[in-house]
C-alpha positions in Angstrom: 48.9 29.6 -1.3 45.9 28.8 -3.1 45.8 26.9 -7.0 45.0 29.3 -10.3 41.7 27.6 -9.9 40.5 29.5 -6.7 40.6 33.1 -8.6 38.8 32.2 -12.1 35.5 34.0 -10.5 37.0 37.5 -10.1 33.5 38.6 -8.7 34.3 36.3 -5.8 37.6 38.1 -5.3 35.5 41.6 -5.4 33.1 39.8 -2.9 35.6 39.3 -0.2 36.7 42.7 -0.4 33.3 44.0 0.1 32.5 41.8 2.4 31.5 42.9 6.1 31.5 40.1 7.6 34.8 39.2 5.9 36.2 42.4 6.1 35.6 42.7 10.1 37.8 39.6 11.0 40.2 40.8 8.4 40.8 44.0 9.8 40.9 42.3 13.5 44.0 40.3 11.7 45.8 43.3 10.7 45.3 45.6 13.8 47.4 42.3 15.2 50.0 42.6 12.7 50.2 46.4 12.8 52.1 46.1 15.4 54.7 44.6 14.0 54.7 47.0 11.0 55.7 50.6 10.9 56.3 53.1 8.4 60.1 52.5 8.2 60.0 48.3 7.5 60.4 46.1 4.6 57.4 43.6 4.5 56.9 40.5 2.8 53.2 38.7 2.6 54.0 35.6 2.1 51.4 33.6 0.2 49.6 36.5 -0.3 46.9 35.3 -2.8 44.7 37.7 -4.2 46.5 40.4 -2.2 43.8 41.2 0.3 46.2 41.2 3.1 48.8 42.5 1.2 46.9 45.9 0.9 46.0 46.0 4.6 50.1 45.5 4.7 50.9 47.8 2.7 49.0 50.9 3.9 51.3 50.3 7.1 54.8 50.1 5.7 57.4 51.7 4.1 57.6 49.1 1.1 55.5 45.8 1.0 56.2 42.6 -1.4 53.8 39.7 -2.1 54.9 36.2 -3.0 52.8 34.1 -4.3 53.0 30.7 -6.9 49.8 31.3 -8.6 49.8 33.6 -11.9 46.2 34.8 -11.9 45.9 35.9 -7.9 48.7 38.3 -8.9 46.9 39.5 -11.8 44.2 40.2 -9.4 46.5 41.5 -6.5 48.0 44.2 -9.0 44.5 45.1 -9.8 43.0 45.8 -6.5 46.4 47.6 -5.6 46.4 49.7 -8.4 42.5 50.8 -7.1 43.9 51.4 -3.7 46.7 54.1 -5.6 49.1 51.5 -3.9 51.9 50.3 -6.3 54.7 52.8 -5.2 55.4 50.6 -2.6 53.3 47.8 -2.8 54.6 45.4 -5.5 54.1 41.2 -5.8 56.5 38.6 -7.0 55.7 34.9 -8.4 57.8 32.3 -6.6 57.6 29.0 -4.0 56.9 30.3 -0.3 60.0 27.3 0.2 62.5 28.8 -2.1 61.9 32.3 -2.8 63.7 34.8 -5.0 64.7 37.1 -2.0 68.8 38.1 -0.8 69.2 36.4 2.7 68.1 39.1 5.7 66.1 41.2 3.0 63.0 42.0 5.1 62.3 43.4 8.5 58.9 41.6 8.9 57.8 38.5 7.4 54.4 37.9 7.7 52.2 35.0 5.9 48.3 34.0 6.5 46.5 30.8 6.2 49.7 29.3 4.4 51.1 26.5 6.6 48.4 24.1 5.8 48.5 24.9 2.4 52.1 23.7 1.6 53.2 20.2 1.7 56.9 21.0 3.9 55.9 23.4 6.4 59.4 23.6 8.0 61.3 24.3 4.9 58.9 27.1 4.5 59.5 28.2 8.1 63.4 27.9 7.1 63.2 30.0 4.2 61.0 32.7 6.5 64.1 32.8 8.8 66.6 33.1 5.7 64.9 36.4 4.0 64.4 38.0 7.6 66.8 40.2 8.7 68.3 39.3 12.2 66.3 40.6 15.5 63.5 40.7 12.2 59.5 39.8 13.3 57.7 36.9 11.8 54.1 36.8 12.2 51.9 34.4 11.0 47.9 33.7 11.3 46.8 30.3 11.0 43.1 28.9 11.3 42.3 26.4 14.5 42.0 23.2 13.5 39.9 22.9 16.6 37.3 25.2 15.9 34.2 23.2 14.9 33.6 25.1 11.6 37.1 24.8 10.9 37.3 21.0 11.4 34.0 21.0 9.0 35.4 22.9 6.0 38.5 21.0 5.9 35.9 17.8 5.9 34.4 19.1 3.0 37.1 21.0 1.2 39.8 18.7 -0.1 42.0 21.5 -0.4 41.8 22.4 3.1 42.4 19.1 4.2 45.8 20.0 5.7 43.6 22.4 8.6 42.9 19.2 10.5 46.5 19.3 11.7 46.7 23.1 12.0 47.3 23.6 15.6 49.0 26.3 17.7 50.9 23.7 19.8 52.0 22.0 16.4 52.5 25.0 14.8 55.0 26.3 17.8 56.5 22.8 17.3 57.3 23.9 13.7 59.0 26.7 14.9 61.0 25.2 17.5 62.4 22.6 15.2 63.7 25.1 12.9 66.1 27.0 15.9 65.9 30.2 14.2 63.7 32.0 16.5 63.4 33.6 19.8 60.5 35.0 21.9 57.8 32.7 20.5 54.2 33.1 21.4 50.8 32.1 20.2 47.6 33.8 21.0 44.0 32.6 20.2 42.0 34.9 19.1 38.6 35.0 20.7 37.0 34.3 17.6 34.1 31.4 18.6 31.8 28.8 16.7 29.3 29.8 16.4 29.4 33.7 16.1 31.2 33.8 12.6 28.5 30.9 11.3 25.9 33.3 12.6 27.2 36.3 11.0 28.0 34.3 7.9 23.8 33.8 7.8 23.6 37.3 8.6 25.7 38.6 5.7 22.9 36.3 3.2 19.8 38.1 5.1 20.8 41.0 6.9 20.7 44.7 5.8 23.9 46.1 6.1 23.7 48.8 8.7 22.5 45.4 11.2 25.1 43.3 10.1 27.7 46.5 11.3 25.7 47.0 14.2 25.7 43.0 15.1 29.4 43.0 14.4 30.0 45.3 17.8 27.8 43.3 19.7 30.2 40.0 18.4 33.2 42.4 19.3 32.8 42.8 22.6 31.2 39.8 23.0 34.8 38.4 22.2 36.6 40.4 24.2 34.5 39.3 27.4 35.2 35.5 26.2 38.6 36.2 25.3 39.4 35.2 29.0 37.7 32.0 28.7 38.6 28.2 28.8 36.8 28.0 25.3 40.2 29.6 23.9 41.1 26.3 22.3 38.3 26.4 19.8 39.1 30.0 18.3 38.7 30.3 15.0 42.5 31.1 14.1 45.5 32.0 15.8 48.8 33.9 15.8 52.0 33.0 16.1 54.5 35.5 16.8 58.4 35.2 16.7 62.1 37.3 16.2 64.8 35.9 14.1 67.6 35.2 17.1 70.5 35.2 14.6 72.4 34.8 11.6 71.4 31.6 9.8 72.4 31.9 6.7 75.3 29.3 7.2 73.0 26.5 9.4 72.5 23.2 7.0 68.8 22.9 7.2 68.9 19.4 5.3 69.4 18.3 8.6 66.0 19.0 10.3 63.7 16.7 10.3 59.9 16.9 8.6 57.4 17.3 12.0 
């Protein structure tokens, strides 16, 4: 979840949308989440922002909720879902990703991007994930890799991001183990190196865009070749996936400790 301040340039918003470059890794993201998500489950986004991945989301499900604390990225989300003729089942709420609005065991999939680093008690947001998920529910959540060289640089520069230096998988599986609530965890990086995204970020300023597509394949297959390889560590983001073992409404959370 990102301040009011990130989404005063609405163009900006538009930008990402139209974005190839942007677009490309997005779409990689969901094609991961998609299977998770099927045409009979209950989504939530949580920290959905401007609603980007909310729409990818949403064109999956059955019904699909955004939460989000800022006021004007839901203004925008409503507005891009209303161009994508999805508000019949797409719809966003404004509330804290640590105590949301939601009945406990509300949604079959929980899924939240780029949010852990933005909040400052991870594991109470992790609780609340296991609350509003139904049991035997899937939680799947896309961080960016702290160890990823452009990574480590924009969170440098970006006070905001300052929080990625400490977004790891291992910590981040550490996040979920603390909390108990979950079975079957995994964590997969995704093949995503310095410098290809840097390179195609260039590209994007200079390149026409039938290259830029055509450069995109070449970086796609490019990762799945290195997607074997020790570099792993220095992926751009990861996934963490995980099932809600059982009924933990009742559990006193107070008593877990901040990682």
């Amino acid at each position: 979840m990102i301040a009011d301040g990130a989404y005063k340039n609405r163009k900006r918003v538009v930008y990402r949308l139209c974005d190839p470059l942007r677009s490309f890794y997005e779409q990689k993201i969901m094609k991961v989440a998609h299977a998770y998500v099927n045409t009979s489950k209950i989504v939530l986004d949580l920290g959905c922002g401007c609603g980007i991945t909310t729409i990818f989301l949403g064109s999956y499900s059955k019904e699909t909720v955004g939460l989000d604390f800022s006021e004007r990225a839901l203004i925008m989300a409503k507005e891009l879902c209303r161009k994508r003729n999805l508000l019949h089942k797409v719809s966003f709420v404004l509330g804290d990703a640590e105590q949301t609005p939601f009945c406990s065991e509300h949604f079959d999939t929980v899924f939240f991007k780029d949010l852990l680093h933005h909040v400052s008690n991870p594991v109470a947001v992790i609780n609340e994930i296991a609350r509003v998920c139904k049991t035997q529910g899937n939680v799947i959540g896309v961080e960016a890799n702290g160890l990823n060289p452009e990574m480590f640089l924009v969170a440098l520069f970006f006070r905001n991001e300052r929080r990625m230096l400490t977004s790891t998988a291992v910590r981040t599986l550490q996040l979920f183990v603390v909390s108990d609530a979950y079975r079957d965890l995994s964590v997969k990086n995704e093949a995503v190196f310095f410098p290809f995204y840097t390179i195609g970020r260039l590209f994007t300023l200079v390149t026409p865009r039938r290259i830029l597509l055509h450069f995109l394949e070449i970086v796609d297959h490019l990762e799945n070749i290195l997607g074997r390889s020790p570099l792993l560590p220095v992926s751009l983001f990861f996934v963490v996936a995980a099932r809600k073992k059982a009924s933990i409404t009742s559990q006193d959370f107070s008593l877990i400790k901040k990682l």
